[in-house]
C-alpha positions in Angstrom: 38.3 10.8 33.1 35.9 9.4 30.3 32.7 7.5 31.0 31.0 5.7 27.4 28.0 3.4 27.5 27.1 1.3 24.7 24.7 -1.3 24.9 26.1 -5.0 23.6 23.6 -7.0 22.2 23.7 -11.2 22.1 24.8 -11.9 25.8 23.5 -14.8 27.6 25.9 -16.1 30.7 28.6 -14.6 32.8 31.1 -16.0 30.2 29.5 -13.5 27.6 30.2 -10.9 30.2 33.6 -11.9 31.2 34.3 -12.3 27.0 33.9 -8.9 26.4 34.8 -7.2 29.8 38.4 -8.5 28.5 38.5 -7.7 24.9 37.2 -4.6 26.0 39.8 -3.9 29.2 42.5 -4.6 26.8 42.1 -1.1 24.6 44.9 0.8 25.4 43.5 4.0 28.0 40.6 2.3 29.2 40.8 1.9 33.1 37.5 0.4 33.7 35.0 -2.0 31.8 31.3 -2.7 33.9 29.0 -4.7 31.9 25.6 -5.2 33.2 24.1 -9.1 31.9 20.1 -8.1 32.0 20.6 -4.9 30.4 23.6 -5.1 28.2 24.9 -2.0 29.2 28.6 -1.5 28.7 30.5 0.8 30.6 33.8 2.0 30.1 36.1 4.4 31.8 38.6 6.2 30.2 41.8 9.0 30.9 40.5 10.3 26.7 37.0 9.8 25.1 37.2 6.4 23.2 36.3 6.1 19.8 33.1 4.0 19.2 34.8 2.0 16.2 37.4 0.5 18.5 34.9 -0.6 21.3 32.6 -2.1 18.3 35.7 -3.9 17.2 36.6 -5.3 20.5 32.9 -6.7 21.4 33.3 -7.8 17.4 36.0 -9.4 18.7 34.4 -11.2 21.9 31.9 -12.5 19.6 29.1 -10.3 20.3 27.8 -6.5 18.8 26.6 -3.4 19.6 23.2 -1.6 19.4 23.0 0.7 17.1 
């Protein structure tokens, strides 16, 4: 197992978190998503290390972006 934090920049509510939690959850090998609201921290669990363009793409995807 693979633990990645990123830090997601723009959220506001529990829909932001719930928005990205499933674009996130839906890349194919990741078994866990935690995203912490105050912090931004984004947490993912993995069976292979994840590559940082396709978590980008997902939070792209929800709407919202990553630090850095």
């Amino acid at each position: 197992m693979t633990t990645s934090t990123f830090t997601v920049t723009g959220m506001t509510c529990s829909h932001c978190v719930a928005s990205v939690s499933e674009e996130v959850g839906a890349i194919e090998g990741i078994t866990d998503v935690a995203v912490d609201l105050p912090t931004g921290a984004l947490t993912v669990t993995s069976a292979e290390p994840i590559d940082e363009a396709r978590v980008r793409a997902a939070v792209e995807e929800a709407g919202y972006q990553l630090a850095g």
